[in-house]
N, C-alpha and C positions, 0 to 999 in steps of 0.2 A: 459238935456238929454231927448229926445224923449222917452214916456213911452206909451204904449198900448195895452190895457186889452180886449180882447174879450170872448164874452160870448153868451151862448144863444143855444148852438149847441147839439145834441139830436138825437137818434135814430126816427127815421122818417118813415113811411111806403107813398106809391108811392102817390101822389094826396092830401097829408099834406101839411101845413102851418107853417111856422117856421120865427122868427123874431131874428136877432142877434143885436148885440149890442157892439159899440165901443170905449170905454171910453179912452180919448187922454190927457197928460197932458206933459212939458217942453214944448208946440208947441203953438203959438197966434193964438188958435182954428180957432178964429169965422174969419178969414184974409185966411186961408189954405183950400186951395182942400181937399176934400177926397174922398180915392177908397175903394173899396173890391176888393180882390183879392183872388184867393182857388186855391189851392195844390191836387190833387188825386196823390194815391199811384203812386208813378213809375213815376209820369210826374210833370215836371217844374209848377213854380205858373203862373196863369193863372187873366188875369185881369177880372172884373164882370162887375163893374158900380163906376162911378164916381161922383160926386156934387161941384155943385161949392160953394164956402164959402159961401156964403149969402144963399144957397139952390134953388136960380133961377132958376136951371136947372140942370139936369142931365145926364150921359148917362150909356149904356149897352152894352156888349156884347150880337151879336143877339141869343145865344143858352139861354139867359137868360129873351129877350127883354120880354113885356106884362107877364113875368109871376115874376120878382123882383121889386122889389122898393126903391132904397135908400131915406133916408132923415137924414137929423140932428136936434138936439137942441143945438147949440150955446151955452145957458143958464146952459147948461149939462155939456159941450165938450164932447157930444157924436155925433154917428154917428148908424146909424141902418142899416141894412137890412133886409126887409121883402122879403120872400120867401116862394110864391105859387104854389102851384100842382108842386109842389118837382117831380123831376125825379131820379131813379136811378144815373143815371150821373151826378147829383149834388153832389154826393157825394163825399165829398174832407175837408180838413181842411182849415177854411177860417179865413184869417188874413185883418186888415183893414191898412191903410197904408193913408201918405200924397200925396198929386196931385190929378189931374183929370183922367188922361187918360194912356196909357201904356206906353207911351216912358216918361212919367213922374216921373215915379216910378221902372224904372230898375235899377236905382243908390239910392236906398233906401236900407238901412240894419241893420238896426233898428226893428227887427223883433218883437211882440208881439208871447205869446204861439200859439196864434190858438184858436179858435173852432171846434171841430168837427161835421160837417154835415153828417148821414149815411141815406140814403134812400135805404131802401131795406121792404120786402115783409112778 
């Protein structure tokens, strides 16, 4: 069974740095995609950035592009997101999830708790 712990999530003020972290186990880590994906209040999860298993490459939603960074450690079965110059509208509970991209991940339901991201003032 799919297990996924996230962590890292923090009260923020606007123009902060925050790095999360997503520790994956039942899954052949270092072979599988992964996403981040975040929840705000009131509205559906929303995908962020995705890596491909080996870490070659990645990608972003553009409200996120030049300012997140995913990466992993394999060696870990973790998975990270870094998060620069935080905006208010980053604010959401952010879960990390297997696949790359968003039609990848809508038949996922294996939910981890979350992190909570608050950016505010």
């Amino acid at each position: 069974q799919v297990e996924l712990v996230e962590s890292g999530g923090a009260l923020a003020q606007p123009g902060d740095d925050l790095r999360l972290s997503c520790v994956a186990s039942g899954l052949t880590f270092d072979t599988q995609a992964m996403s981040w994906v975040r929840q705000a209040p009131g509205k559906g999860r929303e995908w962020v950035a995705g890596i491909y298993s080996d870490g070659s490459d990645a990608f972003y939603a553009d409200d996120v592009k030049d300012r997140f960074t995913i990466s992993r450690n394999n060696a870990k079965n973790t998975v990270y997101l870094q998060m620069n110059m935080l905006k208010p509208e980053d604010t959401a509970r952010y879960y990390c999830a297997p696949g790359l991209l968003p039609n990848h991940i809508t038949s996922f339901n294996t939910w981890g708790q979350g992190t909570q991201v608050t950016v505010s003032k």
